[in-house]
C-alpha positions in Angstrom: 5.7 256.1 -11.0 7.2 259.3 -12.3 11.0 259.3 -13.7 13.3 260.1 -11.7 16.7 262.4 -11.8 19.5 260.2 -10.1 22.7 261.3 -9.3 25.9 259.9 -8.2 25.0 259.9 -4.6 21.6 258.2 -5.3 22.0 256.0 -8.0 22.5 252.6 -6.4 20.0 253.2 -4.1 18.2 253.9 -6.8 18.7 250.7 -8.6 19.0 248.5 -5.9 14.9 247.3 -6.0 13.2 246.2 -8.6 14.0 246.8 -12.2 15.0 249.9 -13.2 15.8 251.3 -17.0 18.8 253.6 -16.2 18.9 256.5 -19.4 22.3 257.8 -19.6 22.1 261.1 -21.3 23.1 264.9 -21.5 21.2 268.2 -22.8 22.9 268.9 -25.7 22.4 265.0 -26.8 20.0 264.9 -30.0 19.4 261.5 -29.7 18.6 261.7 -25.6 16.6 264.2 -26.7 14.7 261.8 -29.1 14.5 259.1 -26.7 12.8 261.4 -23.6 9.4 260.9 -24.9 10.0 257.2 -25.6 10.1 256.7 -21.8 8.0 258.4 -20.9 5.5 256.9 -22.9 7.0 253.4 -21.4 6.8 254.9 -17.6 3.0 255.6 -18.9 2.5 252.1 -19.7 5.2 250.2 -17.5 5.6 252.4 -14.5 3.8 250.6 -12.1 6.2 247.6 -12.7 9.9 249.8 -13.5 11.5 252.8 -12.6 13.3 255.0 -14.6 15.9 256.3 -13.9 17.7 259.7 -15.7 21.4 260.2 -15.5 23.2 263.4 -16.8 26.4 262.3 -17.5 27.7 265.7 -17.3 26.7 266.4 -13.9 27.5 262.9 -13.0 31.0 261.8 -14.1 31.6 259.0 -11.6 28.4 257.2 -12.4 29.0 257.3 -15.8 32.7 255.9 -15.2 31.4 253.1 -12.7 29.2 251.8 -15.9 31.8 252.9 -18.8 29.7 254.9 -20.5 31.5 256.4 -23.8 28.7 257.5 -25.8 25.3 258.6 -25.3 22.4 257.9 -24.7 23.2 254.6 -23.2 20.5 252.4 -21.9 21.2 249.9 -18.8 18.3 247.9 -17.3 19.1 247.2 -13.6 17.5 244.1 -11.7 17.9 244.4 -7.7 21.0 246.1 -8.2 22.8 244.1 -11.1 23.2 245.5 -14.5 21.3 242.8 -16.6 21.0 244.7 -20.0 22.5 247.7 -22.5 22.0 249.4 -25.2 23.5 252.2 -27.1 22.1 254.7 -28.9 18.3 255.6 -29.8 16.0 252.6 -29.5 12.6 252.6 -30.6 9.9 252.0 -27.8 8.6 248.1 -29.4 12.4 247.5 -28.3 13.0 249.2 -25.1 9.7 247.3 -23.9 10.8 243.9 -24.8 14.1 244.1 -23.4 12.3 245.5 -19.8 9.9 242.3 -20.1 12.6 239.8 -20.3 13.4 240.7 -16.7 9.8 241.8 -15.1 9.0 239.1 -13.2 
């Protein structure tokens, strides 16, 4: 699976099958930009069993109010539609990966 750009009109669709790693970000972020490669070293290993899914907070404000998201980047894991985990902040891969596994069937 590739990561995917969601947006506000998307993103429960999105999120509604499966578990999904949701990355809460913007571009002038340095620590989204930090955590990019991270996933997509874990969408290299994991992506046949989660999605992820990129969020621009700028571009999408009510998403980002729906979840109260205050600072950035902000991690949710999704299960079928239910927010199940978050983190805030950069995370290093060893912990994004177990947090995923907890809820990968």
């Amino acid at each position: 699976m590739a990561i995917k750009n969601v947006t506000d009109q998307d993103f429960a669709q999105e999120t509604s099958e499966g578990v999904v790693l949701a990355d809460f970000w913007a571009t002038w972020c340095g620590p989204c930009k930090m955590v990019a490669p991270v996933l997509e070293e874990i969408d290299g290993e994991m992506g046949d069993k989660i999605t992820i899914a990129k969020v621009d907070v700028d571009e999408n404000k009510e998403t980002a109010g729906k979840f109260g998201v205050m600072s950035i980047p902000t991690l949710m894991v999704f299960k079928d539609g239910e927010q199940v985990e978050q983190v805030v902040g950069f995370q290093p891969k060893e912990a994004l990966v177990e947090l995923l596994e907890k809820h990968i069937s």
